[in-house]
C-alpha positions as CSV (number, residue, x, y, z in Angstrom):
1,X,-168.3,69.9,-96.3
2,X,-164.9,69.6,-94.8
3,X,-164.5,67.9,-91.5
4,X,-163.7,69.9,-88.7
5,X,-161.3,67.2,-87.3
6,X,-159.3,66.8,-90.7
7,X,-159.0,70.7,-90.2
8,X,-157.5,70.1,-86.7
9,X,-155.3,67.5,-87.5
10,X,-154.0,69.5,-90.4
11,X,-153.6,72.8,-88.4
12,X,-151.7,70.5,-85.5
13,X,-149.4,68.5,-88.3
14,X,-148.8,72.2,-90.2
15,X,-147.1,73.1,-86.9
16,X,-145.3,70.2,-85.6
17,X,-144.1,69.3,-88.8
18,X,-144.7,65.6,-87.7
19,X,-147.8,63.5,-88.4
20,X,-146.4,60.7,-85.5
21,X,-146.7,63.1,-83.3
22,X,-149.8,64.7,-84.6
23,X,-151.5,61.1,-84.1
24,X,-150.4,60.9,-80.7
25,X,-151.6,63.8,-79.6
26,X,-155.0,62.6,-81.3
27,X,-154.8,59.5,-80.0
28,X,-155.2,58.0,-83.7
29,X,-152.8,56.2,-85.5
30,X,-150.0,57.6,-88.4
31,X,-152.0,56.3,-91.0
32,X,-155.2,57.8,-90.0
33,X,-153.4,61.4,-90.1
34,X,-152.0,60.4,-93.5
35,X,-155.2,59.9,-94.7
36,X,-156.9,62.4,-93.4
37,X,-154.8,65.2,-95.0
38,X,-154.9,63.0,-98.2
39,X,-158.7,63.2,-97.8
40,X,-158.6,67.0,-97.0
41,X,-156.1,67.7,-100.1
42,X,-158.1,65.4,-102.0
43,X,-161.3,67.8,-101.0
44,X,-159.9,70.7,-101.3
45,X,-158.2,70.2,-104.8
46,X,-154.9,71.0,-103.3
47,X,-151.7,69.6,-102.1
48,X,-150.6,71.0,-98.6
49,X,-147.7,69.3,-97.5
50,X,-144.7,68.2,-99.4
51,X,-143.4,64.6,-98.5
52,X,-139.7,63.7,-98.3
53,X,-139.2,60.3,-96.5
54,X,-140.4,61.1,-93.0
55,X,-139.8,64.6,-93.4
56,X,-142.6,67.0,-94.3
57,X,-143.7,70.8,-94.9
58,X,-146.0,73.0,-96.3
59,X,-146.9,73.8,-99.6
60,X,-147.4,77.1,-100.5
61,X,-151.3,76.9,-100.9
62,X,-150.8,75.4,-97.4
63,X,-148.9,77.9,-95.7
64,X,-151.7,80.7,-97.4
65,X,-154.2,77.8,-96.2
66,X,-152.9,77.6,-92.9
67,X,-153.9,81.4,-91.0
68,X,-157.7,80.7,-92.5
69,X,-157.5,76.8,-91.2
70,X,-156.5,78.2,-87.9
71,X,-159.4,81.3,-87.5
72,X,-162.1,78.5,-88.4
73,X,-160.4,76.2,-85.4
74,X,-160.9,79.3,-83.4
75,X,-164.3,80.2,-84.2
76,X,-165.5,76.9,-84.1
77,X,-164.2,76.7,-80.6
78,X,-165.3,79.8,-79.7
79,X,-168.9,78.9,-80.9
């Protein structure tokens, strides 16, 4: 089962473009964001960001993952 959290790191990283600032605003450290999107591609079979030095983006399968990552964010806060 994917973790809800992993999602909302993901979703936050997907549109900062930044995972420093993504684990400040989790209050977790760099590494811990790296390792939960590893864990997430890793579960998911996928690779969603590509990595350049510090710079990152999506893949494709995580720009077409991102809309459906963002509507379960939503309906799990909603719920």
């Amino acid at each position: 089962m994917v973790d809800i959290n992993r999602l909302k790191v993901f979703l936050h990283a997907a549109c900062t473009s930044n995972f420093s600032e993504t684990a400040q605003v989790f209050n977790i450290s760099q590494p811990t964001v790296s390792k939960y999107i590893h864990d997430l591609e890793v579960e998911l079979g996928i690779v969603l960001f590509e990595r350049s030095g510090t710079h990152i983006s999506l893949t494709d399968a995580g720009k077409t993952l991102f809309p459906w990552i963002r509507k379960v964010i939503y309906q799990s806060n909603e719920l």
